[in-house]
LODRENLO-488178 format. One record per residue: x, y, z of N, C-alpha, C, O in turn; residue in one letter. Coordinates in steps of 0.05 Angstrom, whole numbers, plus 5000, padded with zeros to 4 digits. Last residue first. Layout:
N
XYZXYZXYZXYZa;...
//
This chain:
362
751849194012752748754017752848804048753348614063x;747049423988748249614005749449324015747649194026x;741749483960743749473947746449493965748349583952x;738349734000737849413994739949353979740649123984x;738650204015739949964034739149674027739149464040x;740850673966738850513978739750313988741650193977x;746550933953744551083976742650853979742550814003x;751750753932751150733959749150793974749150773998x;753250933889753051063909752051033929751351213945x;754350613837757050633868756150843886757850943901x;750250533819750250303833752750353847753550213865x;747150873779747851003804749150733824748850773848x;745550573734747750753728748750863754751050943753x;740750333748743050173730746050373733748350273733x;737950733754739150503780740550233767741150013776x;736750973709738651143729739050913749741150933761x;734850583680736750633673738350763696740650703702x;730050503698731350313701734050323696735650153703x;728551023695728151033717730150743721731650723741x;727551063638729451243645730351203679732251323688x;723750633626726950553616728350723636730050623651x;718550793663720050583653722850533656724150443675x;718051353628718051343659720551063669722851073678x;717151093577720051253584719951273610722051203620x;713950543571714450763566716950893579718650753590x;713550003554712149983582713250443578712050543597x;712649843503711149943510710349983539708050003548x;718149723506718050003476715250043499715350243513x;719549203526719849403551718949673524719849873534x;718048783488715848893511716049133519714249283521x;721749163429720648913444718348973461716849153455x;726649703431723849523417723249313442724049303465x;729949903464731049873438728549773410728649763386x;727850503505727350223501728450163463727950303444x;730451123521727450983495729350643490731250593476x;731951543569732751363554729151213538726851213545x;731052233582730152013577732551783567734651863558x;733952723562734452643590733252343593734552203608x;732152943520729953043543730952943568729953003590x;735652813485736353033489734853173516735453373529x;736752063521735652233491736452583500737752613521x;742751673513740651843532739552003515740852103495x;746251333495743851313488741851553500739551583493x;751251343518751051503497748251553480747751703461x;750651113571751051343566750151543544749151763545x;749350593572747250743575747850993572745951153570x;753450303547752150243529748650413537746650403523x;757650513578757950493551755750403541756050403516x;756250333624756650603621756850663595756050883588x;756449763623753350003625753650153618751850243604x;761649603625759449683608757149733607755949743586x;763449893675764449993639762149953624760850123613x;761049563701761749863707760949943685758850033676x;763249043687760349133688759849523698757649643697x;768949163712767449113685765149213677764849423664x;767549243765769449453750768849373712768349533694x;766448813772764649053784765749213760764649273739x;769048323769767648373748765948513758763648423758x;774648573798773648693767771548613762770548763745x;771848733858773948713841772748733810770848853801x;764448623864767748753875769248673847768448593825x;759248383861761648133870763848293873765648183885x;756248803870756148683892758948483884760648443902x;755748963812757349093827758648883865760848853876x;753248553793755748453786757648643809759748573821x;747448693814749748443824751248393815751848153819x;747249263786747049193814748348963826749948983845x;748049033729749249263750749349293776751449343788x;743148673728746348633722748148803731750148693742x;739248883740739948683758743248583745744948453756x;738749303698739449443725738849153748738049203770x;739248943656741749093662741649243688743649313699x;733948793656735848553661739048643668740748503679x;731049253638730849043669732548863673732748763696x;733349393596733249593615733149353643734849303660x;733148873561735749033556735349163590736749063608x;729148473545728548663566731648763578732248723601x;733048253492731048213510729748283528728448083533x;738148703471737348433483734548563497733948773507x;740749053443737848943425737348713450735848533443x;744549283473742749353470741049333453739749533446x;747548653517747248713493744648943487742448853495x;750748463574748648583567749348673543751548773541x;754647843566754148183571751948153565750847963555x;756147303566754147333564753447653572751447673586x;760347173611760647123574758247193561758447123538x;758847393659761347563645760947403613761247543592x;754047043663753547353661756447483646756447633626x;757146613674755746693659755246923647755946983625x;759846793733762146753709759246683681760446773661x;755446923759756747173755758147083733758147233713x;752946413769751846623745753746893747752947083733x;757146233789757146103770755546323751756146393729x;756946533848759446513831759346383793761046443777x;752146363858753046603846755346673838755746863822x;752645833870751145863836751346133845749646213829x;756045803913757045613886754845733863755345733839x;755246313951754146043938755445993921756446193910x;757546713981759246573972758046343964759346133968x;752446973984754847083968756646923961757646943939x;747147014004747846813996751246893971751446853947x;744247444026745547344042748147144026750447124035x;739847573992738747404008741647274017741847034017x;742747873959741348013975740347853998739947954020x;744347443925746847583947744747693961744747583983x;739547253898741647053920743647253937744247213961x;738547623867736347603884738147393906737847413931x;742947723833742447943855740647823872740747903895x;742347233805744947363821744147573836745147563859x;736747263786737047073804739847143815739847123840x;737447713743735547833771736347553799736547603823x;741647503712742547773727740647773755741347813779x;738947123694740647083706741747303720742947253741x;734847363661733047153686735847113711735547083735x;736647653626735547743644735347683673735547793694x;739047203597740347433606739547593626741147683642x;737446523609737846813600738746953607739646903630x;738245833609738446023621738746283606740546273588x;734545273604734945583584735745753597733945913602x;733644803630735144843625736045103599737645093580x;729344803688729044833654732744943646733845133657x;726344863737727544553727727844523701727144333688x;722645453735724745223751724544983732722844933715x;722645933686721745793700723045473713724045303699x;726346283672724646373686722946253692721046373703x;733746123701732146083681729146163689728746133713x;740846293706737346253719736046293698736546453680x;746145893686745346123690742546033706742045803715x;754145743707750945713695748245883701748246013722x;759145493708758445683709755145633701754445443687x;762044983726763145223739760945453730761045643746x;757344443743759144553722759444903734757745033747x;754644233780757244033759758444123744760244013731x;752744503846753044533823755244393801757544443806x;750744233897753344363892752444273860751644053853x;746943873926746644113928747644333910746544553906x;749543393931749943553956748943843954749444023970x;747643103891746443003911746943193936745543183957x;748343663838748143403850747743363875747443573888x;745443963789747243993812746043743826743743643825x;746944323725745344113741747044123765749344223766x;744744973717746344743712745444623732743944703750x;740345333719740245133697742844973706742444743697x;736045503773738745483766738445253745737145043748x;731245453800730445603776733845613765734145763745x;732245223850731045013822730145243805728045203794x;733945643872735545373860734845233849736345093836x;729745943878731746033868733545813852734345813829x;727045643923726145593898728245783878727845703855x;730445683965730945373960729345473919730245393897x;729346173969732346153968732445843949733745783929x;723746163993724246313975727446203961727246143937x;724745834042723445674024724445923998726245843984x;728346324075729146094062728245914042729745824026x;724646724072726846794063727846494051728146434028x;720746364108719546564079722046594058721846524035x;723546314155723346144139721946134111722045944096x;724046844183726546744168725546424140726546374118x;718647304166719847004182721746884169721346814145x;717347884184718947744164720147494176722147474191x;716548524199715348214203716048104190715448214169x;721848964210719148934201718548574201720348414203x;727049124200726249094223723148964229722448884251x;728349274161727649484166725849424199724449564214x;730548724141732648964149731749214165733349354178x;725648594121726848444150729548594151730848504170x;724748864075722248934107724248794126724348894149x;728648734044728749004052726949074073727249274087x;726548164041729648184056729048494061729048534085x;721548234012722248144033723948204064723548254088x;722948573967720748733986721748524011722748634030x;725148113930727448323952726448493972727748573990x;721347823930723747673952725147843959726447853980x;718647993893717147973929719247903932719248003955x;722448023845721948313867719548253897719048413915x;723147463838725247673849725047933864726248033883x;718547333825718647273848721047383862721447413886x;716947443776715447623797717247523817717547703833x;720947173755722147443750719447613769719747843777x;720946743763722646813774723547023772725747113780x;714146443780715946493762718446633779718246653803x;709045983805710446143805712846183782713345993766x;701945773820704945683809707345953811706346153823x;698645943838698045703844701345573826702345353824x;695546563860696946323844697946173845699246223866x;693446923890693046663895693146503882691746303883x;696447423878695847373899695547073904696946963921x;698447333812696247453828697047383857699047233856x;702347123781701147403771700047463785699547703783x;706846843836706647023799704847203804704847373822x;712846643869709846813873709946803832711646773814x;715946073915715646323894712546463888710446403900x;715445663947717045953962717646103935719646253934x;713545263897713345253922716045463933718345413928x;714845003845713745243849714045383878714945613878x;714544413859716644503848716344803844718544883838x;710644183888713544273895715244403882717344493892x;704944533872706244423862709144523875710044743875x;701444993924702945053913704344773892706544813902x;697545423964698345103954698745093928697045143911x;700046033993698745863965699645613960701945563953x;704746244006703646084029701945904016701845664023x;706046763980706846523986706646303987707946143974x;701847063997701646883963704046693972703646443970x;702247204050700546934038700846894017700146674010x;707447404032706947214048705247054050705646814051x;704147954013707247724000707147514009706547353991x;700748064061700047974027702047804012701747584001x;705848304091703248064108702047884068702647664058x;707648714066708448484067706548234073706148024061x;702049094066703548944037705348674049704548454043x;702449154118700649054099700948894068700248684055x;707949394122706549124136705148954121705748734112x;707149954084708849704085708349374099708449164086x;703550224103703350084076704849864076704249644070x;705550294149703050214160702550104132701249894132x;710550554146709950374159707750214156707949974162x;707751064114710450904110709350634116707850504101x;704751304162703451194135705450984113704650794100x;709951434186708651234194706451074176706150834175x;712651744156713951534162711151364174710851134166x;709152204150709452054123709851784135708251604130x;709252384207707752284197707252164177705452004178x;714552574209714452324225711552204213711451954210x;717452694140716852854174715552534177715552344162x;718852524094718852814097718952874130720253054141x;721751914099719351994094719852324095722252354095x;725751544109726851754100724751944092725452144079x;723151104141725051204161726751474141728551604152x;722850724087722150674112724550894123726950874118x;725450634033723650914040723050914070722651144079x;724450064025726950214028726850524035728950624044x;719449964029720549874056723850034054725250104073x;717150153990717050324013718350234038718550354059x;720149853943720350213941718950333977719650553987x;718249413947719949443965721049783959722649913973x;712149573934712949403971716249513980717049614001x;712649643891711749883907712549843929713450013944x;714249073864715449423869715049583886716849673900x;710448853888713148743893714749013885716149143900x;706349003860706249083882708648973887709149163903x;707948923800706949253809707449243846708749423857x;707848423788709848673795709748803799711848903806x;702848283819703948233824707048323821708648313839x;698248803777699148463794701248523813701648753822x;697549263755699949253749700748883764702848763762x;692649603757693649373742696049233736696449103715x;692249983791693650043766694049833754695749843736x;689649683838688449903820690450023803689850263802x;692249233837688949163827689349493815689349553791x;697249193869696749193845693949143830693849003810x;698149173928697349493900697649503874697949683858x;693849003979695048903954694949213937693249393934x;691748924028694149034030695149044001697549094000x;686248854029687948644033690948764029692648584029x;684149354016684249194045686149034044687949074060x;688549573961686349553974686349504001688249574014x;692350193954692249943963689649903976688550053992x;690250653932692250583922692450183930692649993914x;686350973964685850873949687650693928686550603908x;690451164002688451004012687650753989687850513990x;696351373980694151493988692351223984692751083964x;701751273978701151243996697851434004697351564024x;703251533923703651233922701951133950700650923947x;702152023935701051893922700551613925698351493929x;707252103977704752223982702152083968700252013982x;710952073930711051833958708051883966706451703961x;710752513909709552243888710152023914709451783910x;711952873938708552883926708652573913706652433909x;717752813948715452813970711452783960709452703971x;719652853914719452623913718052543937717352313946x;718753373900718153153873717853043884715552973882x;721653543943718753703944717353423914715053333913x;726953433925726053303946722653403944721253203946x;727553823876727953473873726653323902725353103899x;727054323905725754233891724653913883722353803882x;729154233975729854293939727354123920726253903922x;730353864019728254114010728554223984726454343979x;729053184025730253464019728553684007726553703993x;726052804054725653044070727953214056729053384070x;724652423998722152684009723752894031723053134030x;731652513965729252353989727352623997727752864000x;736152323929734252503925732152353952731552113954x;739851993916740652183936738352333943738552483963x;740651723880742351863872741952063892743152283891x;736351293890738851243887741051433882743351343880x;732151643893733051663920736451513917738451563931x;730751613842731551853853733551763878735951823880x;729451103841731251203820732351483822734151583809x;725251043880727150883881729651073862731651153874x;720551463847721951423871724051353888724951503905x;720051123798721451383800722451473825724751563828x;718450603820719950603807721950913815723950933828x;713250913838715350753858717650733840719250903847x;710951023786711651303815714151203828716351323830x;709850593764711850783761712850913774715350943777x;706050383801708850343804710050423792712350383800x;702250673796702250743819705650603824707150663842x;701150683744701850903754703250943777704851123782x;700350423694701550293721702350553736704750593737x;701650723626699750613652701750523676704250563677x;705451383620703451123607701350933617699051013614x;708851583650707651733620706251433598706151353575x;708651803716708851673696707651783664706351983657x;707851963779710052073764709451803738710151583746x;703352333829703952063805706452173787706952413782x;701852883845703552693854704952413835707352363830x;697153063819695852903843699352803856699452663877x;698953303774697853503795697953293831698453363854x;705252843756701453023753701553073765703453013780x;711652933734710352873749705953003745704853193734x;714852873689712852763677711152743702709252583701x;718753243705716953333679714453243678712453363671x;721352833732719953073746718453223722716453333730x;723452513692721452503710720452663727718252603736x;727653003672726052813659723852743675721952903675x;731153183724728453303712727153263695725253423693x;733352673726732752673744729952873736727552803738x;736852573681734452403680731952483701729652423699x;741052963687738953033668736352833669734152903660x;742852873734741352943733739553033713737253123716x;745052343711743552273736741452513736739052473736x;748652553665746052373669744552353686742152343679x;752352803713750552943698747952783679745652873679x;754952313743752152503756751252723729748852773729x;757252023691754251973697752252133717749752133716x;761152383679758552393667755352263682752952323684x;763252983718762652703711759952593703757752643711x;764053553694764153333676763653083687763452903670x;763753733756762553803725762353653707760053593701x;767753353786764153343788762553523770760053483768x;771453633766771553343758769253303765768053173748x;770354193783771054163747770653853749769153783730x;771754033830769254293825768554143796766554013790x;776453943845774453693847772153883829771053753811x;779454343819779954053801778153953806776953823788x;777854763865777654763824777354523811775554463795x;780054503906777454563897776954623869775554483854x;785954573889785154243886782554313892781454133880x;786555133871786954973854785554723859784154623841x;785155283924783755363913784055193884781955103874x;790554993947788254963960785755073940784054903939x;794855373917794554923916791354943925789754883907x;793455773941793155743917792755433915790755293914x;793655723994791255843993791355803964789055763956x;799955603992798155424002794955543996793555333993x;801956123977802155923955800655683969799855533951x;800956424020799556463995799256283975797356243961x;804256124063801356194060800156274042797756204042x;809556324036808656004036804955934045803555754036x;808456824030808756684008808656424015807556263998x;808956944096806857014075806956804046805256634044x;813756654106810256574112809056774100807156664089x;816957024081817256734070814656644081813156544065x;815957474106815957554080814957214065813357174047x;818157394155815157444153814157424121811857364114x;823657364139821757094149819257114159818156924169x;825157834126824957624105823357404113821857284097x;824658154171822058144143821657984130819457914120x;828057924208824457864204823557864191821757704185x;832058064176831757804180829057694182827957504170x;831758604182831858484155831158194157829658094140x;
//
């Protein structure tokens, strides 16, 4: 009697554990059903795969070759890379494939001539492959990988290098051999930068630095003889020694300083306390581009104003998503850069706790 009962009691204490156990798979099962943003993630995900062409290209307007990249990046933020085999990986294997066909970049290493896209175009594409470095389909992508990448960097570098007015000087604009600079081309050569010198790639510390110094003269509050900023908060402006700081200009100069190392500066602390009185608004000004540098570097400062900036993205990209999975620009420039565009700026606005691309990664 005694045994039965105490074979009787492991059974039921084994049954009732196989239940808890099937119960707490249920709950995660059901809580990754409803969470919203991976179901955003994926409804955006076969959005752009809709809009992929025969050749690989993924866009639904011009700039092809950096849309692609764009879409690229916006996948892989949520996990999606050429060597998966699922469908989503086979997408993002043909439009890498694209992005990386001959005619894409000229000699000089540059990819913005043949989609027209300048100097953003290739500061995208650059750092869409240096973060792609080493996740290619097989060994041979990786090395066509490699071999775009250099090239392109080597190009960053001489626009660089362009005689330059001091006050311009370790920034880039519209071409290759411009002769002044801005702060919104020069955010994305600066992050192609730091993501080639992570990837181990050619990258002279002192590129990184002259870049850093022109960051600071694109900071609106004034700062004195040591360097150090006079007032606790202030923003980036899109062109140096101007006191207008924006919404945009200040989100992309906070992320472009932590990425470059620079976390505990006095002016990212200041455009983060900016940025907090100053949210992203959806009638603002390039709303999509200025929110996926606001998401990205508010996440980077932690504690709440991550946890803030959380919220409000989530609130203000959630409920917007169209029925195709798209997001549609509020008006302004970004109405005509198209849905490839928004929906792609949106999912790396929205994927910023996952951890998958190593440029976002403190």
């Amino acid at each position: 009697m005694t045994t039965a009962l105490c074979c009787s009691c492991l059974w039921l204490g084994l049954a009732t554990s196989v239940v808890d156990l099937r119960a707490q798979s249920t709950q995660i099962h059901e809580k990754e059903a409803v969470d919203p943003i991976r179901t955003a993630m994926d409804r955006a995900t076969r959005y752009l795969i809709s809009k992929q062409r025969e050749d690989g290209g993924i866009t639904d307007r011009q700039y092809d070759t950096t849309m692609t990249s764009l879409a690229i990046m916006a996948m892989a933020s949520t996990g999606i890379t050429p060597e998966s085999l699922d469908d989503s990986g086979q997408a993002s294997r043909r439009a890498l494939d694209f992005v990386l066909r001959s005619d894409r970049q000229d000699q000089q290493g540059y990819f913005g001539n043949r989609d027209g896209s300048r100097m953003y175009g290739h500061g995208i594409t650059t750092l869409m492959l240096t973060e792609m470095l080493g996740m290619g389909a097989d060994a041979e992508q990786d090395h066509r990988i490699y071999e775009r990448c250099q090239k392109a960097i080597d190009l960053i570098l001489s626009a660089q290098q362009q005689n330059k007015p001091s006050k311009y000087q370790g920034g880039w604009r519209y071409t290759p051999n411009s002769n002044d600079a801005d702060l919104s081309v020069s955010v994305w050569q600066l992050m192609a930068l730091r993501s080639a010198k992570n990837d181990g790639l050619d990258v002279p510390a002192e590129a990184i630095s002259i870049a850093v110094d022109y960051l600071k003269r694109s900071y609106t509050a004034r700062i004195d003889n040591r360097g150090l900023p006079l007032e606790d908060t202030g923003g980036f402006s899109y062109l140096p020694d101007r006191r207008s700081p924006t919404f945009a200009m200040t989100a992309a100069g906070l992320l472009a300083m932590q990425v470059c190392g620079q976390y505990e500066s006095p002016l990212v602390s200041g455009a983060a306390g900016w940025l907090e009185q100053h949210p992203p608004k959806w009638n603002e000004r390039f709303f999509f581009y200025g929110t996926y540098y606001y998401a990205q570097g508010m996440h980077q400062r932690g504690g709440q104003q991550a946890e803030s900036a959380r919220r409000i993205v989530s609130e203000l990209l959630l409920d917007r998503q169209q029925p195709d999975g798209s997001w549609v620009a509020p008006g302004g420039e970004e109405a005509g850069a198209g849905k490839v565009y928004t929906t792609s700026m949106a999912m790396l606005s929205l994927s910023v706790g996952y951890h998958y691309l190593p440029i976002y990664q403190r």
